[in-house]
C-alpha positions in Angstrom: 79.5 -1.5 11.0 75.9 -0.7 10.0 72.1 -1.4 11.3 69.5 -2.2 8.7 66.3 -2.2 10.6 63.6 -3.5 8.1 59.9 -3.6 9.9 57.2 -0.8 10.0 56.9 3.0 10.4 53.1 4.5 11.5 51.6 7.4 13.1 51.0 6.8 16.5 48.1 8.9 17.7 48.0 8.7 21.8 45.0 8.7 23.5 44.1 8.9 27.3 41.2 6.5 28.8 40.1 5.4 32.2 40.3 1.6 31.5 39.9 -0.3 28.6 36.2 0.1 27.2 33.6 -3.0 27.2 32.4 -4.9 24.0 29.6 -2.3 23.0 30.2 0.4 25.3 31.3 4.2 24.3 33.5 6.3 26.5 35.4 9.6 26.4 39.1 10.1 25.6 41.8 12.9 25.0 43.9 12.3 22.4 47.0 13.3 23.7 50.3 12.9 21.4 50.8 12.2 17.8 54.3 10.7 16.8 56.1 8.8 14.2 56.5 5.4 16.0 56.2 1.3 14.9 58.5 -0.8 16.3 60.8 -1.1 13.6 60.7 3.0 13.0 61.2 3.2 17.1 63.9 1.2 17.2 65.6 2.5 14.2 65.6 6.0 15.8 67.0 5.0 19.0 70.1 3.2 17.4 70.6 6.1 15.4 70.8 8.3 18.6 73.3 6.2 20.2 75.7 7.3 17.4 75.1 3.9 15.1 75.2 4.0 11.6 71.1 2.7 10.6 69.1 2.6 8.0 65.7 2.0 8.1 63.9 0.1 5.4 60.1 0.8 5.7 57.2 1.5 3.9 54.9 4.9 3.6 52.0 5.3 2.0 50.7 8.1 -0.5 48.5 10.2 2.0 49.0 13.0 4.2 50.3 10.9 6.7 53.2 9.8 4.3 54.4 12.9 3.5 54.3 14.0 7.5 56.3 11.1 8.4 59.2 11.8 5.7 59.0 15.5 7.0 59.7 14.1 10.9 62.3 11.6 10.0 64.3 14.1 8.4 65.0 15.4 11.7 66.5 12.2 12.4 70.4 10.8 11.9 69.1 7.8 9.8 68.1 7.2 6.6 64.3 5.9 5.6 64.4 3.5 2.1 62.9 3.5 0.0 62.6 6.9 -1.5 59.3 6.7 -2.6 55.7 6.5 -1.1 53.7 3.3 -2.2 50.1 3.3 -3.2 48.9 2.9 0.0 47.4 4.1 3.3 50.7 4.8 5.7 50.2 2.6 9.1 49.1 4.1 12.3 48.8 3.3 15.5 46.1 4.2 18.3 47.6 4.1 21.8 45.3 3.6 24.1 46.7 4.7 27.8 44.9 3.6 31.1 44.8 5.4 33.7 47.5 3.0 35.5 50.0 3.6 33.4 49.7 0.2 31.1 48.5 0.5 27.7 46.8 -1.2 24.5 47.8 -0.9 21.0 45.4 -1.0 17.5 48.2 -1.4 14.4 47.3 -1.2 10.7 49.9 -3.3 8.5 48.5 -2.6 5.2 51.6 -0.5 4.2 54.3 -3.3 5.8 52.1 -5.7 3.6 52.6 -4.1 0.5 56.4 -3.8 1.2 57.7 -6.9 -1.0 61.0 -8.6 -0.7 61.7 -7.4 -4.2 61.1 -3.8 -3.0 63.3 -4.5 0.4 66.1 -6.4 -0.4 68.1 -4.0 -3.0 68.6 -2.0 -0.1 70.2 -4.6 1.7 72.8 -5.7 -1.3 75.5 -2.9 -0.1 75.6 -4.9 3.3 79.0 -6.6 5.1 79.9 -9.3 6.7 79.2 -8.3 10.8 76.4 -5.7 10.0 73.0 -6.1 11.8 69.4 -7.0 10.3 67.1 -6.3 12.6 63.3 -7.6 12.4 60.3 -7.7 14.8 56.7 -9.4 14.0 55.5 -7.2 11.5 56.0 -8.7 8.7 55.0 -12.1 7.4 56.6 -15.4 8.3 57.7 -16.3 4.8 59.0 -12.3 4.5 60.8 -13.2 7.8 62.7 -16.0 6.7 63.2 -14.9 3.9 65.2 -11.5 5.1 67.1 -13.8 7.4 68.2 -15.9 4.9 69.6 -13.4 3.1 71.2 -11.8 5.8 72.9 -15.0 6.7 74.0 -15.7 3.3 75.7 -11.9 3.7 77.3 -12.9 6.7 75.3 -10.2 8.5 74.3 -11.0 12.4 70.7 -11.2 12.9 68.8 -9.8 15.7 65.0 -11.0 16.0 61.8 -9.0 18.4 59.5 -11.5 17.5 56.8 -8.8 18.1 53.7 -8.8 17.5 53.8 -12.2 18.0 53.2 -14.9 15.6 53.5 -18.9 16.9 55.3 -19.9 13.6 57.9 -17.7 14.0 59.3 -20.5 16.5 60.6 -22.5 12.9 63.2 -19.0 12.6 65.3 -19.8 15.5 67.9 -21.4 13.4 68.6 -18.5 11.8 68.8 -15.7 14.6 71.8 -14.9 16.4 70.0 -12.3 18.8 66.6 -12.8 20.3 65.1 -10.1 22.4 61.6 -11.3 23.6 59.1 -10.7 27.1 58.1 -13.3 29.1 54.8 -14.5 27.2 56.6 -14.6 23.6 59.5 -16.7 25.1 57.1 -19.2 26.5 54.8 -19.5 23.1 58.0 -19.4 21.0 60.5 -21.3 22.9 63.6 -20.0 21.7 66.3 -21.6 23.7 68.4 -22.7 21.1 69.6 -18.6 20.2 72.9 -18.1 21.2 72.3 -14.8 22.4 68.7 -14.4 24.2 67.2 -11.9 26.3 64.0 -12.2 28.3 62.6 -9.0 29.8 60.3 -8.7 32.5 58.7 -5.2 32.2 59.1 -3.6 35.7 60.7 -6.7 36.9 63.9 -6.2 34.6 65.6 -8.7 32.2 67.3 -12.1 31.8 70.4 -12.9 29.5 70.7 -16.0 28.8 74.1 -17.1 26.7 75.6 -20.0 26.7 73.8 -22.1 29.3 74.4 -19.2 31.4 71.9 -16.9 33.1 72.0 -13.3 33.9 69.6 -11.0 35.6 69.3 -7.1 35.2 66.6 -5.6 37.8 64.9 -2.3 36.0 65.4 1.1 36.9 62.6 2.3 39.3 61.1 5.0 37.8 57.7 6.0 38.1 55.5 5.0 34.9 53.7 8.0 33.0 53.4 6.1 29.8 55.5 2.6 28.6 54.8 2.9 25.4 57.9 2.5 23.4 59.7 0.6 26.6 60.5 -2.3 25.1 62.0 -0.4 21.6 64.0 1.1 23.9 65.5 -1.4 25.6 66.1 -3.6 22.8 67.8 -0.9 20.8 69.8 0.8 23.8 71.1 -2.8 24.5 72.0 -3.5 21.1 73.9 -0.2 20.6 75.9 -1.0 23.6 77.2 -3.7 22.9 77.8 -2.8 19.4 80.0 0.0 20.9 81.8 -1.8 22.8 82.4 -4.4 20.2 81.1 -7.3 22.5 78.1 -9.8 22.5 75.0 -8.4 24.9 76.4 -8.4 28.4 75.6 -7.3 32.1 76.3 -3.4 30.8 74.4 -3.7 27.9 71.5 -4.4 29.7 72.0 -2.0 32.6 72.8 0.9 29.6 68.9 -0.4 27.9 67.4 -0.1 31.3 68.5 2.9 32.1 67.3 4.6 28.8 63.9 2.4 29.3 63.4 4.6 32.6 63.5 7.8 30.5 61.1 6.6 28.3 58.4 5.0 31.0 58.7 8.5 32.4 57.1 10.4 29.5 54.5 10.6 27.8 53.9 10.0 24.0 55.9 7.7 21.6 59.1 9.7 19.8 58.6 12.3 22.3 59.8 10.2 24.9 62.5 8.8 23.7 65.9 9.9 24.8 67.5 12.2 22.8 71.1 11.8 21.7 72.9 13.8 24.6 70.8 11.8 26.9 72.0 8.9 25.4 75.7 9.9 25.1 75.9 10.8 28.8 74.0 7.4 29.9 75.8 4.9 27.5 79.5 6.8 28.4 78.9 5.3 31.8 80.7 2.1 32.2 82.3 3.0 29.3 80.2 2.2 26.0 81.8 5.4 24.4 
């Protein structure tokens, strides 16, 4: 069994604010952490970690940036396709943390929006029936669907992190066995119909909802340094869980994602955070995922 995550890698550069700055204002910061993240790059990694086979289908550009993030992913048990850089600035991201521990987020996309389906899909032809295709919101909504259809036609499960949001991604529902979303993407996008849905709460914890019945996971306290990268971890941690186990997203799979999520509110930076594979091992052997 085999992960194709197919979204977005960037550098995340990490900076430290008071608060949020005002429409015209100028303020001071401390940059802080620079990282390979992107959701799809994020959640790639952690899948990897947790000892399952991914491959992560994303776009670099030609600059400097490019050429650092092939250096980083190397260190890595995944493998980044394609090959190549495309003529193109790589994505970053600018974290911007508040002094409360919340955060806000500025993503390019121009490399994800060079990324064709004639460029992705080759590297999806070696797939088998039961392997995972996972997306977030990075893309378009025809690029979406399109992916998904594919993978359906392949006999591949489908997982969906409809994030960053886009209200037209409500008409891909039909084709999405897994949907992992927060509270203000479920109520926007209405995806009830997914057999398999889970609905997280930040602090609060997370709801699986399967069919017609509801679950809740409370979080793991923890204090919060920094949440970027949270939800990536959950998703991913939740996801390998199960896969493990060889089940559908249950009770443990969600206690295993919020457990990792805690290591990663705890930190700060983006990759840095993230729990490492022995951290991972140890956590997802409890319960018996390993």
């Amino acid at each position: 069994m085999r992960a194709y995550v197919t979204g977005n890698i960037t550098v995340d550069e990490a900076w430290s604010i008071s608060d949020i700055p005002k429409k015209g204002s100028s303020i001071h910061g401390i940059k802080t952490s620079q990282d390979i993240g992107g959701k799809g790059a994020n959640q790639a990694i952690i899948l990897s970690r947790c000892g399952i086979e991914t491959r992560l289908i994303a776009a670099t550009g030609s600059d400097s940036n490019g050429i650092w993030i092939r250096q980083k992913i190397k260190n890595e048990p995944l493998t980044l396709l394609p090959d190549c850089n495309f003529n193109q600035h790589s994505d970053t991201s600018i974290i911007l943390n508040i002094a409360d521990g919340d955060n806000a987020i500025i993503t390019t996309t121009a490399a994800a929006d060079t990324f064709g389906l004639d460029d992705i899909i080759p590297h999806l032809a070696d797939a088998a029936v039961g392997d995972i295709l996972l997306q977030q919101g990075n893309f378009s909504l025809d690029k979406t669907r399109s992916l998904f259809q594919f993978a359906k036609a392949q006999g591949m499960t489908t997982v969906f992190n409809p994030s960053p949001v886009n209200p037209d991604f409500c008409h891909l529902w039909p084709l999405i066995d897994i949907a992992v979303v927060n509270e203000s993407e479920a109520e926007l996008l209405q995806p009830y119909g997914v057999k398999t849905l889970v609905i997280t709460q930040g602090a609060a914890g997370a709801w699986l909802i399967r069919d017609g019945l509801r679950h809740f996971c409370p979080a793991t306290s923890v204090e919060a340094l920094d949440t970027t990268g949270a939800g990536d971890t959950f998703l991913a941690v939740m996801l390998a869980s199960a896969l493990l186990r060889g089940v559908e997203p249950d009770d443990l799979a969600l206690a295993h994602a919020s457990r990792a999520a805690a290591i990663t509110v705890s930190r700060r930076g983006t990759l840095s955070a993230f729990p490492d594979g022995n951290e991972l091992a140890a956590l997802l052997a409890k319960d018996g995922a390993h």
